[in-house]
N, C-alpha and C positions, 0 to 999 in steps of 0.2 A: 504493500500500500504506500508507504513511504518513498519506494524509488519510482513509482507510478505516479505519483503525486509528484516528486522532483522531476520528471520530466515533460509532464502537462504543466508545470510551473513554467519550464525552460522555455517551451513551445509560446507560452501565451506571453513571456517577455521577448521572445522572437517577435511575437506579433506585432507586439507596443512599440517595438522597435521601429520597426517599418512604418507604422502608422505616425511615430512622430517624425518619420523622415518624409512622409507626403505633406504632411500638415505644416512642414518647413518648404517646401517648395509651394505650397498653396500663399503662404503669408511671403514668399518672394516675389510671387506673380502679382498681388497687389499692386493699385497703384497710389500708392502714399507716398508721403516723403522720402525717404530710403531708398523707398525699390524706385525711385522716379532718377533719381542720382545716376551718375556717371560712373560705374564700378570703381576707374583708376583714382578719380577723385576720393568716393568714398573710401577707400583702402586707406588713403595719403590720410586723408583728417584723421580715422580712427588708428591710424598711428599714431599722428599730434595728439590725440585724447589720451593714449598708453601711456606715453612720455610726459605728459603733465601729471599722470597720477603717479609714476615715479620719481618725478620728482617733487611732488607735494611733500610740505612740511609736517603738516598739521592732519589730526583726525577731520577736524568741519572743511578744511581743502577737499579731501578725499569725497568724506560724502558727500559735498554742493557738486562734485563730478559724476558720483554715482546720483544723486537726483536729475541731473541732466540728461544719462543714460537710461533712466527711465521715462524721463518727459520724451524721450526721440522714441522709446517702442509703444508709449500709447500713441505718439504722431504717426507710427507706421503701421497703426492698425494689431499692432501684438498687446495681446489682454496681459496685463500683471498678471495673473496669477499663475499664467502658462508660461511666463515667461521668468520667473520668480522660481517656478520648480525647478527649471531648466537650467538656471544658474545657481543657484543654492544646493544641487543634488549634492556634489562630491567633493569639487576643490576645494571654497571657501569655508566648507566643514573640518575638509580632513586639515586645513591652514589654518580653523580655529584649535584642535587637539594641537599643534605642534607649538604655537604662539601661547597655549596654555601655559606651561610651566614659566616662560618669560616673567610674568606677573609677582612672582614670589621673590624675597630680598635673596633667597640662597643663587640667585641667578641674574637677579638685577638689584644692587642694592640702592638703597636710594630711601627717601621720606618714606616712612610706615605709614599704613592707613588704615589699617585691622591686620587683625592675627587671624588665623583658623589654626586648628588642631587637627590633624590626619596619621593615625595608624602611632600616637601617643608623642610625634612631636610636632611643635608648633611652628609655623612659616607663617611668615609678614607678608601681604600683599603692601606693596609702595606704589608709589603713584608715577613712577620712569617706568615699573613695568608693566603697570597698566597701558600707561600712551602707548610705547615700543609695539605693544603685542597687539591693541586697537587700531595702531595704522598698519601696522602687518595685516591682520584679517581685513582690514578695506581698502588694503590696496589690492589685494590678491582678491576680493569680490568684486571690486570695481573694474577691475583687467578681466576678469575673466566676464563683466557681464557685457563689456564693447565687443569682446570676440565671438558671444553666443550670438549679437544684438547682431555684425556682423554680417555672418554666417545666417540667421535666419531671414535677415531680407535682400539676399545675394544666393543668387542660383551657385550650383556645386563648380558645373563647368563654368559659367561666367568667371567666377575665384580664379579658379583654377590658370586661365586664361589671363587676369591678372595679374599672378603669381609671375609669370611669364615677359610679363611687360617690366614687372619690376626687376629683373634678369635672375630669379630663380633656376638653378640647372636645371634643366628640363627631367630629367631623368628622374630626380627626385617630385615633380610635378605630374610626370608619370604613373609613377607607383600611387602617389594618392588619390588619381583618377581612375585607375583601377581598384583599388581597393573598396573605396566609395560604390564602384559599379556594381563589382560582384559581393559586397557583401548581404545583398538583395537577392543574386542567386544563391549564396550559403546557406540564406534561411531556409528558400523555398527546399534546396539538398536536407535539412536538419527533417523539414516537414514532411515529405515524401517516404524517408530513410525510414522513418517514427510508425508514420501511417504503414507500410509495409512489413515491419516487424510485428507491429500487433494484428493484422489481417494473416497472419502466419503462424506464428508463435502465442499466441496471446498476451494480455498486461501479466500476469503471474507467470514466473520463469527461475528455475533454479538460477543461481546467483554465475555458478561457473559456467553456466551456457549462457549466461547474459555477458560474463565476459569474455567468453569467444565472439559472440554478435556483434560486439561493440568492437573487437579488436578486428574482427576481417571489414566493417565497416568503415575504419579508419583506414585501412589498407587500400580501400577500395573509393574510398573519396580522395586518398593519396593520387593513388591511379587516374580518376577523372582529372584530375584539379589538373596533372601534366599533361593530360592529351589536350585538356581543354586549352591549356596557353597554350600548348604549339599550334590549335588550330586558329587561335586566337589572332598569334602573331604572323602566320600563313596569311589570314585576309588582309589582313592589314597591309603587308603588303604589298599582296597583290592590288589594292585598290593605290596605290603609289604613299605611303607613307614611306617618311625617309629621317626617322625621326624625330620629328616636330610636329603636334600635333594640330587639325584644323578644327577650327571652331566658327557654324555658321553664327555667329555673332558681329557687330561689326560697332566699336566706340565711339562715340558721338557728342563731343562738349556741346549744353544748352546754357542760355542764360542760367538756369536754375544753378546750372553746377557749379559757376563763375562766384555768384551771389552764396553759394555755401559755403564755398573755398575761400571768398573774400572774409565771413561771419569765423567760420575757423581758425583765422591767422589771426583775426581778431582777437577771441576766445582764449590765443595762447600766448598771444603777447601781455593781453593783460596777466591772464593766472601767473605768466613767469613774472610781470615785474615787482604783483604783489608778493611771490615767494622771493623771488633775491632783490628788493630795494638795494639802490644804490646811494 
């Protein structure tokens, strides 16, 4: 029951998967602010936004940047709270656990502001490690919610083909446009594999035939996985690829993107002069 239950778990976060990877190409296809942008421009600003929250001083720096990045995904049509799970799931938690310990005097000493007691001895929180480990976790939420924000109103290829202009080796622009591709065909492999073992064998299965099943089937998506790139790289090709890939897409500066680029230099002129006065 248990390993039946783990694998109808796996399948159904297969699923979730996929479905938050159309529901990101549906909110790219928008046309909001965002998705109405020039890709290379957009890329260029949401760099300037990276590099002001690195270099921000202050905790209120930080957030006034991540309220910003929030006002830009309700202008491009992405709801908080889809967009709030999406960045909160993993980094900014697992950078709140590691910023934890900073907080206590045995690692940042400094002004005491309360004691706790843990496991019979006593550690000072101070007030340098609080800051320290507060602008650690918001700048590391705040970076990572411009790359989600990004990525969900910028088609895969479009990026990708970005990437490219900014002179990204290609090779390495490659691989993640493959990978991206087919890991849509993995699922449906994960789906198929699952479905045909239990029209077979049933859910209940002694444990050492389940892992034989499991091992000739790795063997055997081995197998595909190489015939499939060699046929892969055969069309390819043959249709004249000469390693560079084409993309019908074609770049197009409008007013709009001038007038965003001009607000963004803006945007970063100020934030730097009020962090480094002269």
């Amino acid at each position: 029951m248990i390993n039946r239950n783990f694998i109808q778990r796996s399948l159904i976060s297969a699923a979730d998967l996929l479905k938050d990877s159309l529901s990101s190409e549906e909110h790219a296809s928008l046309r909001r602010l965002l998705q109405s942008l020039d890709p290379r421009i957009k890329v260029l600003t949401f760099i300037l936004f990276i590099f002001l929250v690195l270099l921000a001083q202050s905790i209120f720096s930080v957030l006034s940047l991540y309220l910003f990045c929030l006002m830009l995904a309700c202008a491009s049509g992405i709801g908080l709270g889809f967009f709030l799970k999406r960045t909160w799931l993993f980094i900014p938690l697992f950078s709140l656990f590691i910023g934890l310990p900073a907080i206590f005097s045995y690692f940042t000493p400094g002004e005491a502001l309360f004691s706790i007691t843990l496991f019979g001895a006593t550690l000072a929180v101070t007030r340098q490690g609080l800051n320290g480990a507060g602008l650690f976790v918001s700048r590391v939420t705040t970076s990572v919610s411009f790359v989600v924000l990004l990525s969900l109103t910028t088609r895969q290829t479009v990026l990708l083909k970005v990437l490219r202009v900014f002179k990204v080796p290609h090779i390495f622009v490659m691989t993640l446009g493959i990978c991206y591709r087919y890991i849509f065909l993995f699922i449906q492999v994960i789906d198929n594999t699952y479905l045909s073992i239990k029209s077979r064998v049933g859910t209940i299965i002694h444990y050492k035939r389940g892992q034989r099943i499991v091992a000739w089937n790795i063997a055997s998506l081995w197998q595909r996985s190489y015939q499939l790139n060699e046929d892969v790289y055969s069309a390819m090709l043959s249709r004249g690829y000469q390693g560079e890939p084409a993309l019908l897409y074609d770049f197009k500066l409008k007013l709009l993107d001038w007038l965003w680029l001009c607000f963004s230099l803006l945007i970063f002129i100020v934030f730097t002069a009020k962090q480094f006065p002269s």
